[in-house]
N, C-alpha and C positions, 0 to 999 in steps of 0.2 A: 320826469315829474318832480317837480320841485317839495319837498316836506312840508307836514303843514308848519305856519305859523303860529307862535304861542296864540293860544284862546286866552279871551278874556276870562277873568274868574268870573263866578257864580256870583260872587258875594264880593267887593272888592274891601269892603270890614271884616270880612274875615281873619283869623289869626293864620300864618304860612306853615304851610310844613316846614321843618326845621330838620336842614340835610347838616349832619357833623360830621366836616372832613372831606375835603376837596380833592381828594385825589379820582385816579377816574372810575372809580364805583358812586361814590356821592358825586362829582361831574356827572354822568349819564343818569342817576336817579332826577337831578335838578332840573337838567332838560326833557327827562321825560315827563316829569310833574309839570315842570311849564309849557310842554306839548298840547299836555292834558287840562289849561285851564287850572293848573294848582298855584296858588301864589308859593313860592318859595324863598328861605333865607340859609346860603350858607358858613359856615363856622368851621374855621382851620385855627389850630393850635400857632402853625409857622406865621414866622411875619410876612414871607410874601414865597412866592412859587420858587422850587428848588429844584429844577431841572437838570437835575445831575445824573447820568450812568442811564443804564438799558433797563435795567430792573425786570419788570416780567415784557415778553419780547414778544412770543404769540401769542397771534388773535386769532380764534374761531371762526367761521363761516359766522355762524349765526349771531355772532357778537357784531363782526364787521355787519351783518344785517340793521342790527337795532341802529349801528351809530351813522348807518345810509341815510337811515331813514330820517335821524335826525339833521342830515345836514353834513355831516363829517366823512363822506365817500372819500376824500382825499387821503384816508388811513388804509384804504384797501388800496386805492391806486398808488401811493407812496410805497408802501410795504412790500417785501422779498417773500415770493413764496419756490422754496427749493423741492425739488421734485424726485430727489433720489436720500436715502437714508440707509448708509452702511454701516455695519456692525461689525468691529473686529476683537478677536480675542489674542493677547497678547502684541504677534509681530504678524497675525493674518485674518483674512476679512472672513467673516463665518458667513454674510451674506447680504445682498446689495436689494433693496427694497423699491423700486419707481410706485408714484404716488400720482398717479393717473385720476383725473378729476371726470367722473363718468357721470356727474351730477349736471342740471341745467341752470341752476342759478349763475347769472352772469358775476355774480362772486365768486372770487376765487375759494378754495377750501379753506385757507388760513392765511396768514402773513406772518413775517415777522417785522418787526417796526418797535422803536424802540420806547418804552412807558413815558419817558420822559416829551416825545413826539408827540405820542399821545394825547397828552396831556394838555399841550401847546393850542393842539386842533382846536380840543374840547372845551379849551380856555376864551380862545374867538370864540364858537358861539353862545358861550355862557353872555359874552360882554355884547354882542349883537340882541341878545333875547333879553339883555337886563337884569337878567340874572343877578344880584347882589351878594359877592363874598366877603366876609369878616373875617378878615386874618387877625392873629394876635387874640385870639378867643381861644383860650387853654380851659377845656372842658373841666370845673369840677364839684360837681352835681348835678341829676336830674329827678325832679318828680314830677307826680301828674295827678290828674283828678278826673272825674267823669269828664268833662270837657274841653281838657288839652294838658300841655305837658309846661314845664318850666324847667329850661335851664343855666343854669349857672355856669359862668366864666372866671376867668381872670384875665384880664385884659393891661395892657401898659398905662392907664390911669386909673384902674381898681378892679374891682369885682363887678358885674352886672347881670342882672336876670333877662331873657332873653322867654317871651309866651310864644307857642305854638298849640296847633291843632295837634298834630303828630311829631315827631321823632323817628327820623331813620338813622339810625349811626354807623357811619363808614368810615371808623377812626384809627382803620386798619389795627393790626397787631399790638400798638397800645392804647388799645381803649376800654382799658381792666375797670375804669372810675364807670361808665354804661353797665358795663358787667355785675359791678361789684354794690351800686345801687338801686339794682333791678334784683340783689339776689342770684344770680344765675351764676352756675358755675363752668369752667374752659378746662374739661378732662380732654389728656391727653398725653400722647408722650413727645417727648426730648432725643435727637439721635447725635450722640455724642463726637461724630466727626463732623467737620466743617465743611465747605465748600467754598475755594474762591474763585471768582468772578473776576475775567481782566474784559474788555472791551477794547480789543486793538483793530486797527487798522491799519490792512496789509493788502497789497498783491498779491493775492494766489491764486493762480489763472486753474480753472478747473474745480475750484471750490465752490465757485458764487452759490451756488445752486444746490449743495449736497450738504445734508447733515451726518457728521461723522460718532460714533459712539463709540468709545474705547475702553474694553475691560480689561483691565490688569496689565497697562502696556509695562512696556521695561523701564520708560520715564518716568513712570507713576505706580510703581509695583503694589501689588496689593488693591489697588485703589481704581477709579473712573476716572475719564474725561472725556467732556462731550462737547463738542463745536457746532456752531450754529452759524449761518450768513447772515448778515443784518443787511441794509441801503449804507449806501455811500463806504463799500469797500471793508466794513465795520464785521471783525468779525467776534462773539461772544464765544469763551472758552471758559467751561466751568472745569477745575479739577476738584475730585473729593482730596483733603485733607486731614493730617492728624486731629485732636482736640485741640493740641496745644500749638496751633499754630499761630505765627506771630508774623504779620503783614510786611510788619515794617522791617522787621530785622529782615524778613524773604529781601525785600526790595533793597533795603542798604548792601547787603553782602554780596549781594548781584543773582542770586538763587533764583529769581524770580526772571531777571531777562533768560538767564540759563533756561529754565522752566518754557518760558515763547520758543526760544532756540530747536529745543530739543523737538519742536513738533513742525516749525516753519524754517527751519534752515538759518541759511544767511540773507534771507529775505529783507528788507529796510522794515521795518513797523513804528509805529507810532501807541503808546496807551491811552487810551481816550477815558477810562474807566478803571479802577480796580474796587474789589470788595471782598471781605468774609463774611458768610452766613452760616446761620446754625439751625436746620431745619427743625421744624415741628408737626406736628399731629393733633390737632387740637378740635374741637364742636362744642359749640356754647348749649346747654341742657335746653334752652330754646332761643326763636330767634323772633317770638314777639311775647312781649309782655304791656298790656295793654293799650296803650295808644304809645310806643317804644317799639321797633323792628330793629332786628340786627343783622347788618350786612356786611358781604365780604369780608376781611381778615377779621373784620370785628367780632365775625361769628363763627370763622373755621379757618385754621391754617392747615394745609399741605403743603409736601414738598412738589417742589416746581417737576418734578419728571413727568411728562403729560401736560403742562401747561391748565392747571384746573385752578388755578388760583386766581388769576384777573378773570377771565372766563366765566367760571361761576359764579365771582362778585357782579359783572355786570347782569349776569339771567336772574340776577339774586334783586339787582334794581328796576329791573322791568317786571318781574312779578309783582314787587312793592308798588310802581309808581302806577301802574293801569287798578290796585286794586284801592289804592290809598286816592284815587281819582275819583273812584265810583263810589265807595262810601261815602266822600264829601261832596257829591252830587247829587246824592241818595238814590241813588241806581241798584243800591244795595245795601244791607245791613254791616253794622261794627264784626258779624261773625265773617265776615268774606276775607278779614285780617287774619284772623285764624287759620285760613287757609295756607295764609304767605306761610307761615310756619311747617304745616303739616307739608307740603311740596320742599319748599325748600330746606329743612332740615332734612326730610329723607336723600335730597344730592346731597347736600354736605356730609353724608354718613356713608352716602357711596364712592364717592372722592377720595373720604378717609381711608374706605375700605379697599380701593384703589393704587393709591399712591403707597399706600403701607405696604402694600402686596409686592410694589417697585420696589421700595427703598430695603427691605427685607430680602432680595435678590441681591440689589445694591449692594447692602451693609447686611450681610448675613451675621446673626448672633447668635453662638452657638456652633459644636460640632457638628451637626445634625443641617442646619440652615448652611455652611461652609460645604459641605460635603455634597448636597444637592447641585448647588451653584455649579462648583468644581464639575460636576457629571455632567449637568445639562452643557453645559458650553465646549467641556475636551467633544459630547457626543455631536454639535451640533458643528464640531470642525467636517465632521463626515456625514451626520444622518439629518436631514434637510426639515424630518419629520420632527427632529427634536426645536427647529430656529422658535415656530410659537412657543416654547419655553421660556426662551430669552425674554426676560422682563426688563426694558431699559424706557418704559413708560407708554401706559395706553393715551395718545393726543386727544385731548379734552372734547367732548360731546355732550351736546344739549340732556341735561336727565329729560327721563319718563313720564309722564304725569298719570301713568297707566291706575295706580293707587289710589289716586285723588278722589276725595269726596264730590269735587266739580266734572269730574268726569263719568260718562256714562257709556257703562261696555258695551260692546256689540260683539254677538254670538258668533257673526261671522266673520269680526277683524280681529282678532285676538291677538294679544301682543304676542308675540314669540320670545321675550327673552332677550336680554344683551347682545347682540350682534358680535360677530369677532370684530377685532381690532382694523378700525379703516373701515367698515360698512357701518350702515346705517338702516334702525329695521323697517319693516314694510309699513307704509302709513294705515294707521287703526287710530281711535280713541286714545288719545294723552301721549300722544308723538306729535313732534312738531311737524307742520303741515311745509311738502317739499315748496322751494321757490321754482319759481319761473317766469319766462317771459309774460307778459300778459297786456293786453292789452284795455284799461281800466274808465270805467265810467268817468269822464269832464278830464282825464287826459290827453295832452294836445301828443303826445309822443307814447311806442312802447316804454313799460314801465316791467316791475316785477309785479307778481301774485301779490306779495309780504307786505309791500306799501298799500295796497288795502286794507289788509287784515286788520293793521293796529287805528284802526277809523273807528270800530267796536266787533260788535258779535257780527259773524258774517257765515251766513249761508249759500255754501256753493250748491248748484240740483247738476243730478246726471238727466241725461235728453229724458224729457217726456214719454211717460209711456204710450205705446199705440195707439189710438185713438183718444189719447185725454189733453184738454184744451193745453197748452203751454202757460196761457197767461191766467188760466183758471187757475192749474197748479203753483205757478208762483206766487200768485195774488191772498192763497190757503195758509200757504208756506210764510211769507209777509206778515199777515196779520194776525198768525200762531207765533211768533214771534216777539210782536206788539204787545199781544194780551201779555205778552210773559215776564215782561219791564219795558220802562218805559227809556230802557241806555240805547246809545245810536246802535241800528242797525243795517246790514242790507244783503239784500236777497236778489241771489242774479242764478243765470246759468252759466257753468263751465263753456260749454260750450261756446260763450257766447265773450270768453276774456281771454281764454287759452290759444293763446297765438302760435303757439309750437304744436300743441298736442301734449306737449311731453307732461304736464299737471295731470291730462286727463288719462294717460297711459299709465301714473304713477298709483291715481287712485284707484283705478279701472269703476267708477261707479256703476249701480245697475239702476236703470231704467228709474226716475222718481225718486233713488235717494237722496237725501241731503247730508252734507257733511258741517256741521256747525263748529266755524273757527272760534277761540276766543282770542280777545285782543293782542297775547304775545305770542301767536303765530302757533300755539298746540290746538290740536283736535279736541273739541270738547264730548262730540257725540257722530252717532253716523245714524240715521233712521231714518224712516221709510217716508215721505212726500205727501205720501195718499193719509199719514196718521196724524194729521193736527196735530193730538194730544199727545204723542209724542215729540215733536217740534217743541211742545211749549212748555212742559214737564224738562227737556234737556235744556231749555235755552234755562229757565231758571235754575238748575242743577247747577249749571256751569258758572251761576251769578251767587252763589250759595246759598241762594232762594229757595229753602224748605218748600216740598207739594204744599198749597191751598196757604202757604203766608202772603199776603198783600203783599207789593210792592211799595216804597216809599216812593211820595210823589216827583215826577221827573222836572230838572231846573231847563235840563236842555234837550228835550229829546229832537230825535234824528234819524228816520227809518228811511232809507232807500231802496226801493226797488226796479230792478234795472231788468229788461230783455234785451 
């Protein structure tokens, strides 16, 4: 099933949302707004695209989701996903992990593929969809007013203002000038050793596949290295580093090929890449301020162990583009913005609280922090029970939205709490909803569940109960729906998409529930079929449509229902 096509806008005088920073968090924000009927204009500081080095390398399931959906499938299918993850401490392996994919999405669980690849994809269909980028636009200032924002450039024949409706700024880690005229402040800490990054490409028969982690080998005493597979034989090796490390003199004096050597032998390589980075820890105090969002680095940095940094930058632009959709459609009010905030600063503070959790096993500070480390890992040479110890980074998953003011609990799905590392909890309320095959209403081929979902609100029913009509109860379920706004919707049964079973095995529905999706693929609510007024209480919940406020009137509405 082919993605949809940009929609015409509503309005086509309308002012654009104005995406700052073209890398691929503001990329996937622009195509998801242009998905969605937004007109969009983007603004990059650089004069033109810099596809240099691997930068962040995995991608999630559910990210490679969004970017299917948009057209860019070729990042999941290009991309290397390695299936074993050994952990050694010193000169022996403490213990060998397989990462067995027990999920039904025809997606693989992640990839690795290089940012810069990325980027390239996401580059074609900006320029297919029309998309307009501004390079040579060095952001410096922005304000705003009740009815849209104004930013300021500097560009190579002067300064120019630039109006939109909204601002979303994805200006990565320097985009202090957003930060610093919105008021908001990037607390955070600083971890004083480095890390460098080579991207060599090498034959190593028995690597492709396996991600290696090594604490405190004898090449790197004291310190990490961690190896990763990329495509096309590319393999990423981070070592931790002093502060005072110096790149170049590594490389002049020859320390640095020594450094390849010492881990790949006499093998031939090639460096396709080298870098130093200096990790941080950082969350902007918020991540909207009034018609202004702030996404990805713009709004939180972590350190890459876990992969949580492009990852949650892009869940960071799908939450903005589907909600910054519906406001300017008026599907919804200016507070459904609010929202983007309250969800996504709560992942960015779990991330932090994450990856600080790594990096502090990592880089113990402290005798007390040094001497746990030391224990967990001499215990975990011998007791199997101690390996969950080992902190060398939990791989990046979709947050919760179990907290959400758009979400509405149900007594009997209850969230259970973080799942261990590599699971994923049981579908309830403000978990994102599993993929699978499915077989889709005006689909000429099997498709997945997910490329429905993001169409709008969508109501899955479990079978009918014993004697009540099917098409009555759908028909109830439909038009409890309708009454509750007037954003596309549609209302089907499982039963009646779920080609495998495996969806309907996942949720187990009972007889007449409905499970109400929102646009980016989370559970909004689960309630009973036979309760209208529940149906139409959650669907507005989920649209942050306060009980008994109106609706604004709809430009496009779109309800389907399907048996």
């Amino acid at each position: 099933m082919r993605p949809p096509a940009p929609r015409p806008s509503a309005d086509t005088a309308a002012d654009p949302v104005l995406v700052l920073g073209a890398g691929p968090v503001g990329q996937t924000a622009a195509l998801l707004l242009a998905r969605r009927g937004v007109p969009v204009r983007v603004l990059d500081t650089r004069p033109e695209r810099d596809a240099v080095g691997s930068k962040a390398i995995c991608q999630q399931r559910d990210v490679l989701d969004v970017w299917d959906w948009l057209g860019a499938g070729t990042i999941a299918e290009e991309g290397l996903t390695w299936d074993t993850a050994r952990t050694f401490y010193r000169d022996r392996e403490l213990f060998s992990v397989r990462l067995p994919d027990p999920g039904a999405s025809p997606l693989p669980p992640f990839v690795n593929i290089s940012q810069s690849r990325t980027e390239e994809v996401l580059d074609g269909l900006m320029a297919e969809t029309g998309i307009e980028v501004l390079w040579n636009h060095h952001v410096t200032g922005i304000a705003q007013d009740d009815d849209g924002v104004d930013v300021r450039c500097q560009t190579p024949d002067g300064e120019t203002a630039l109006r939109g409706s909204h601002a979303l700024a994805c200006l990565g880690a320097h985009g202090g000038v957003v930060r610093e005229a919105l008021g908001l402040g990037f607390e955070g800490t600083s971890f004083d050793d480095r890390f460098l990054i080579c991207d060599i490409r090498a034959d190593l028969p028995g690597w492709e596949r396996e991600r290696r982690f090594y604490f405190d080998p004898e090449w790197n005493p004291g310190r990490q290295v961690l190896i990763h597979p990329c495509p096309d034989s590319v393999f990423r090796v981070d070592w931790q580093v002093p502060a005072d490390f110096d790149l170049d003199r590594e490389r002049d004096s020859g320390r640095l090929d020594a450094r390849i050597r010492q881990i790949i032998g006499d093998t031939p390589y090639e460096i396709v890449w080298h870098s130093v980075y200096r990790f941080h820890t950082r969350v902007a105090d918020r991540m909207r301020s009034g018609r202004v969002l702030l996404a990805g680095d713009c709004a939180h940095l972590v350190a890459p162990f876990g992969a949580r940094g492009l990852n949650s930058g892009v869940q960071d632009a799908e939450n903005a583009a589907w909600k910054l959709a519906y406001v300017r459609a008026g599907w919804a009010g200016e507070d459904l913005l609010e929202s983007y905030h309250t969800e996504r600063h709560a992942a960015a503070l779990e991330n932090a609280e994450i990856t600080s959790a790594t990096m502090r096993f990592l880089v113990p500070h402290g005798p007390a922090e040094h001497d746990r480390r030391r224990t967990v890992l001499e215990r975990a040479l011998t007791d199997p029970a101690a390996h969950p110890q080992v902190d060398s980074g939990r791989l990046a998953e979709p947050f919760w939205y179990t907290d959400s003011a758009l979400t509405t609990p149900c007594p009997d799905r209850p969230f259970g709490g973080r799942p261990p590392r590599g699971q994923v909890p049981d579908p309830c309320p403000g978990v994102v909803l599993p993929d699978a095959p499915a077989a889709l209403p005006g689909a000429e081929e099997p498709t997945r569940v997910r490329i429905l979902l993001r169409e709008g609100i969508t109501l899955l029913l479990g079978p009918a109960p014993e004697g009540e009509d099917p098409d009555a109860l759908l028909d109830r379920v439909r038009a409890a729906a309708e009454r509750a706004c007037p954003a596309p919707s549609t209302a089907l049964y499982l039963a009646d998409v779920d080609t495998t079973g495996a969806l309907t095995r996942a949720l187990d529905p009972e007889p007449g529930q409905v499970w109400i999706v929102r646009p980016d693929a989370h559970v909004a609510a689960v309630v009973p079929g036979s309760d209208p007024g529940a149906v139409h209480t959650a669907v507005r919940t989920a649209l942050g449509l306060a009980p008994g406020r109106t609706a604004p009137p709809a430009r496009h509405p779109q309800t389907t229902t399907t048996r």
